[in-house]
C-alpha positions as a Markdown table, in Angstrom:
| # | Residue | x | y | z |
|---|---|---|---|---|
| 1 | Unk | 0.0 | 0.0 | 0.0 |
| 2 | Unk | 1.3 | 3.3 | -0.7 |
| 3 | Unk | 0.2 | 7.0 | 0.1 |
| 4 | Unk | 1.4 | 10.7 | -0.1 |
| 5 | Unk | 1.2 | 13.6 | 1.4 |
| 6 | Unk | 2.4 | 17.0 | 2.0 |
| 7 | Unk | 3.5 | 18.6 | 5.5 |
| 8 | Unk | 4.7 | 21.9 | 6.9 |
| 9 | Unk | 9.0 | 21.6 | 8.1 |
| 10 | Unk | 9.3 | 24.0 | 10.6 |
| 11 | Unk | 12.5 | 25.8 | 10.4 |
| 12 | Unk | 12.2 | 27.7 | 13.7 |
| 13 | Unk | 9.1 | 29.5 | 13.2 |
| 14 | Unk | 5.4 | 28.4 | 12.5 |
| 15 | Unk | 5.2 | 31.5 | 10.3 |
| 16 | Unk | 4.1 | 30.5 | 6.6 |
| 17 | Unk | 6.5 | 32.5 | 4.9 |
| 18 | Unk | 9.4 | 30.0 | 7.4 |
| 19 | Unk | 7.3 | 26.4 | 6.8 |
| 20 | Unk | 8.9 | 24.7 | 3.8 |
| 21 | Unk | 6.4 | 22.0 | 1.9 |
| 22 | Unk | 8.1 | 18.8 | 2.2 |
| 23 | Unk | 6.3 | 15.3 | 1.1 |
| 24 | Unk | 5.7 | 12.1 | 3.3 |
| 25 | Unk | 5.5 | 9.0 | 1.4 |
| 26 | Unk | 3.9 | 5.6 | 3.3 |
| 27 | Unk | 4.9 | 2.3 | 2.6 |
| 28 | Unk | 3.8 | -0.4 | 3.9 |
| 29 | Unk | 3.2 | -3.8 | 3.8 |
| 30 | Unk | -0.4 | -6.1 | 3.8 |
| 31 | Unk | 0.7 | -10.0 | 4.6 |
| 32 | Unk | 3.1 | -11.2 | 6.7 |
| 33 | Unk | 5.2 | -9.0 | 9.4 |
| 34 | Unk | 3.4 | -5.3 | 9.6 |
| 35 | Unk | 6.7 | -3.4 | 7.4 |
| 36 | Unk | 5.8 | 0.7 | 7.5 |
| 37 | Unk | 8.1 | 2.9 | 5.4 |
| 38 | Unk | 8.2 | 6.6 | 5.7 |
| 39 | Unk | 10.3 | 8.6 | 3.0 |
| 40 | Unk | 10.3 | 12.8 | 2.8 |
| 41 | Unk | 11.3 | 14.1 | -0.5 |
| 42 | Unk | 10.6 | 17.8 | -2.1 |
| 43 | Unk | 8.2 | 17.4 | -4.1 |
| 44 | Unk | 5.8 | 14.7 | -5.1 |
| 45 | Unk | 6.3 | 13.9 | -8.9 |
| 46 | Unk | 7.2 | 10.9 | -11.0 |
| 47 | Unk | 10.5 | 11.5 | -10.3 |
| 48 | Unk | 10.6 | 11.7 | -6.4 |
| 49 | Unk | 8.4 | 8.7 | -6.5 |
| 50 | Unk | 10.3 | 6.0 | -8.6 |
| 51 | Unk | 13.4 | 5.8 | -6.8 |
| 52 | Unk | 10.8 | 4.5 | -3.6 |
| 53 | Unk | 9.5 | 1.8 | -5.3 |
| 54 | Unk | 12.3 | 0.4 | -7.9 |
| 55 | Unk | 12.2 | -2.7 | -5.4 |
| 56 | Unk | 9.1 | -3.8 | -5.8 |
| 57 | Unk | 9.1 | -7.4 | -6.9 |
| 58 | Unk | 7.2 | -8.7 | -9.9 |
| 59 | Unk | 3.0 | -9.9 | -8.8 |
| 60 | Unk | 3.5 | -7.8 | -5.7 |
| 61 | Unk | -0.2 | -6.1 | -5.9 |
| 62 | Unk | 0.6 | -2.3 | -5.9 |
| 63 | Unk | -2.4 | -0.5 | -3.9 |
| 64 | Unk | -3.0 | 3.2 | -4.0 |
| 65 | Unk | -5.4 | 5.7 | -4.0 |
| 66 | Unk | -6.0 | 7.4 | -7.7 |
| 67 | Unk | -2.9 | 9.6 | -7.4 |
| 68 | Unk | -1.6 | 9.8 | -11.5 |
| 69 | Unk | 2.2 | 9.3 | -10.4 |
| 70 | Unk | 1.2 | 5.7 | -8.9 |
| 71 | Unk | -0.7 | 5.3 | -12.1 |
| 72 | Unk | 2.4 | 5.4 | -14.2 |
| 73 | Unk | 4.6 | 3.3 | -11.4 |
| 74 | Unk | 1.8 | 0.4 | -12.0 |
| 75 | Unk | 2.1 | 0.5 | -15.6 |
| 76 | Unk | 5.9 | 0.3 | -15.5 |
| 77 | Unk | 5.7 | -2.8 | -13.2 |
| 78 | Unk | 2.7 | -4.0 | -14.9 |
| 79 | Unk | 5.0 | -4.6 | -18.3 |
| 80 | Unk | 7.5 | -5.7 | -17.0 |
| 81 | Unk | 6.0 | -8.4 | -14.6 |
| 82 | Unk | 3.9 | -9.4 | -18.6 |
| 83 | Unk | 7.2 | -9.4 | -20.0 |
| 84 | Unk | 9.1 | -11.9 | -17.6 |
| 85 | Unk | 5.4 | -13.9 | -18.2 |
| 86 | Unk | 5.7 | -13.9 | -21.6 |
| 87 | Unk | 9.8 | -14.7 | -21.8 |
| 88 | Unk | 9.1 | -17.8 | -18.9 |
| 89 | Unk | 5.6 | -18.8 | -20.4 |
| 90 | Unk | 4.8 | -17.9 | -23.9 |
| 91 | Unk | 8.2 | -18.1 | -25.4 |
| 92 | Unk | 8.8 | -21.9 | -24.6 |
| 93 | Unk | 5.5 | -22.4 | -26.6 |
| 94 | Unk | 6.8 | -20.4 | -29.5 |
| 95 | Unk | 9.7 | -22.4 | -29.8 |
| 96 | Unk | 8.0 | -25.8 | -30.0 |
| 97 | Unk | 5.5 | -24.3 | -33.2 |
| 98 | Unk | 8.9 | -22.7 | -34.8 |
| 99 | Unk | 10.4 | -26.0 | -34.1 |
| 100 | Unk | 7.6 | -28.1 | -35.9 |
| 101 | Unk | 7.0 | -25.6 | -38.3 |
| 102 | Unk | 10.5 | -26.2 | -39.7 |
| 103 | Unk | 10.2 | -29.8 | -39.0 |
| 104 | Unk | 7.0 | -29.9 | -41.0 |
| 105 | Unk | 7.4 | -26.8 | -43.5 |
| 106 | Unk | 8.6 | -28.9 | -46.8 |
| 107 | Unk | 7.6 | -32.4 | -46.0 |
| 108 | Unk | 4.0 | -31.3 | -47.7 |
| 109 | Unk | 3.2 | -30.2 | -50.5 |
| 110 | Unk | 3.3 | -26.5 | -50.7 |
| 111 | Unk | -0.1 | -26.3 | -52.6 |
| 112 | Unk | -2.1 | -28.2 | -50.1 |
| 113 | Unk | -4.2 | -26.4 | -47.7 |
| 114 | Unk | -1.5 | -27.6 | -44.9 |
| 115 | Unk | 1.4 | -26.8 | -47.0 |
| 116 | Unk | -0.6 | -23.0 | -47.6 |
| 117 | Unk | -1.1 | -22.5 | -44.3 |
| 118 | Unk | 2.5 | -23.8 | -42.9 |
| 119 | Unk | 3.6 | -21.3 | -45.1 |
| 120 | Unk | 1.6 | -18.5 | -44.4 |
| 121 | Unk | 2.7 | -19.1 | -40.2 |
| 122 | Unk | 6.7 | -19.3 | -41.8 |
| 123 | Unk | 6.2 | -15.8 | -43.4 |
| 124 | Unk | 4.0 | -14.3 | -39.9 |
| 125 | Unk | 6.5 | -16.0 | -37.5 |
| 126 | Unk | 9.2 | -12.9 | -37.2 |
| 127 | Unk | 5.3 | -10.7 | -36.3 |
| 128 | Unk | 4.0 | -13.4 | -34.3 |
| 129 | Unk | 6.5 | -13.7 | -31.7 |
| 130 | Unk | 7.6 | -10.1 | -30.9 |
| 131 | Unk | 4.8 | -9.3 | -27.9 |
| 132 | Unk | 7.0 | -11.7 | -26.1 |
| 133 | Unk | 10.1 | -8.8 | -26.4 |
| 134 | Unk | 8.2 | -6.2 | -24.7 |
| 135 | Unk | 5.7 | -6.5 | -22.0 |
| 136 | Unk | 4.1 | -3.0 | -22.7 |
| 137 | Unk | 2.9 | -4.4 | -26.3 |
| 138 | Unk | -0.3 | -5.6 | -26.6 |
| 139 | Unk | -0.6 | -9.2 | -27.6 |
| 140 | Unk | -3.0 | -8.6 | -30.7 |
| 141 | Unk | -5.0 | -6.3 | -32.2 |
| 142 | Unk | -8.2 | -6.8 | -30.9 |
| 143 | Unk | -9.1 | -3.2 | -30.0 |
| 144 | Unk | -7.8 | -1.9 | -33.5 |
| 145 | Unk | -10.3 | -4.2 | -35.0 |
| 146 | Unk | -13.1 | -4.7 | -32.8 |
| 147 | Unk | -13.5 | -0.6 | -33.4 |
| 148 | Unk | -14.1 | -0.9 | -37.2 |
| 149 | Unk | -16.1 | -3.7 | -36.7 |
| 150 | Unk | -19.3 | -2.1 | -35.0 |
| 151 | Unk | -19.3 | 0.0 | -38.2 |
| 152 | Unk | -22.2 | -1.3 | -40.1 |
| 153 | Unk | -21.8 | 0.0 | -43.7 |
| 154 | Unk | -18.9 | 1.1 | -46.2 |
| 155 | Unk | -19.9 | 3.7 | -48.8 |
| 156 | Unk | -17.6 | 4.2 | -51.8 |
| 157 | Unk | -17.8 | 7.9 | -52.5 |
| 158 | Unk | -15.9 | 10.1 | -55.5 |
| 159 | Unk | -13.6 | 8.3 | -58.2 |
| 160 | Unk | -11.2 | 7.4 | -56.0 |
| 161 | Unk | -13.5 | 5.0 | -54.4 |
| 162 | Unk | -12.4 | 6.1 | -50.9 |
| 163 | Unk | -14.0 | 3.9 | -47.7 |
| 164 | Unk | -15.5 | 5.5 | -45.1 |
| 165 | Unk | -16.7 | 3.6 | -41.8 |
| 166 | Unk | -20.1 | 5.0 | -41.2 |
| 167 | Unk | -21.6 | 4.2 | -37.9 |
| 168 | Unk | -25.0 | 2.3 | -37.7 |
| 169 | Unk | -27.6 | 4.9 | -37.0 |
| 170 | Unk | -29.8 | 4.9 | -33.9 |
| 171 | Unk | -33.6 | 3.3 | -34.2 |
| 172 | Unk | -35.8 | 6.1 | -34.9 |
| 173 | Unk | -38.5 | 5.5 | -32.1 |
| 174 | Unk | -42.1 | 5.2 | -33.6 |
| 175 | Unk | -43.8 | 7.1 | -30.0 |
């Protein structure tokens, strides 16, 4: 769990003008012993706050409350915990298809649907396998096509028959 907040350092006085803002950042921990962390930095950007949690070990669950700066922390840990999945997990499977691909690849006939479609894979492969290099890419592109595929109708449109997506209209209510 993680928090942030700002206090007054007194230097001396309790005047405002005297009071520097400093920032108090909690740490602590949710199983096992109770571990409390208290850091003061100047400020409370992205750049104060990553040095306090570079330690964090891969599926630790990072709770906070909606502060943007933990945000980006999450991300950052959230790829690279999917990357060291995808290197221990997806890229042993990988290997085993490349490896019977090019077992496979010309013991059939390259004109039968198995030889067509061993092919295709041989010419995807180098596209197939690169989510596994970097945890912050997406493993298809599911949200690419699932947003032209609620468009309903393509209308060709001047001589240079150029597509546009035109969204399905709303039911015109008969009340």
């Amino acid at each position: 769990m993680a928090d942030v907040f700002m206090i007054r350092k007194r230097n001396g006085s309790w005047s405002e003008s005297v009071c520097n803002r400093v920032y108090l950042w909690a740490q602590m921990t949710d199983s096992g012993p109770p571990i409390r962390l208290f850091s003061y930095t100047p400020g409370r950007g992205g750049s104060h706050a990553q040095p306090l949690y570079e330690g964090i070990q891969p599926g630790t669950v990072f709770m906070s409350d909606g502060y943007e700066v933990y945000n980006a922390i999450a991300a950052v840990r959230g790829a690279e915990q999917r990357g060291q999945q995808r290197q221990q997990l997806s890229k042993p499977v990988l290997a085993k298809i490349e490896g019977l691909l090019v077992a496979h690849l010309h013991g059939v006939t390259p004109d039968s649907l198995l030889g067509k479609a061993l092919h295709y894979l041989s010419s995807q492969c180098p596209k197939l396998i690169r989510f596994v290099d970097n945890g912050a890419w997406p493993i298809d592109n599911n949200l690419c096509e699932n947003a032209y595929a609620r468009s309903s109708s393509v209308t060709v449109t001047g001589y240079s028959a150029t597509r546009w997506l035109v969204p399905r209209p709303a039911p015109i209510s008969t009340r």
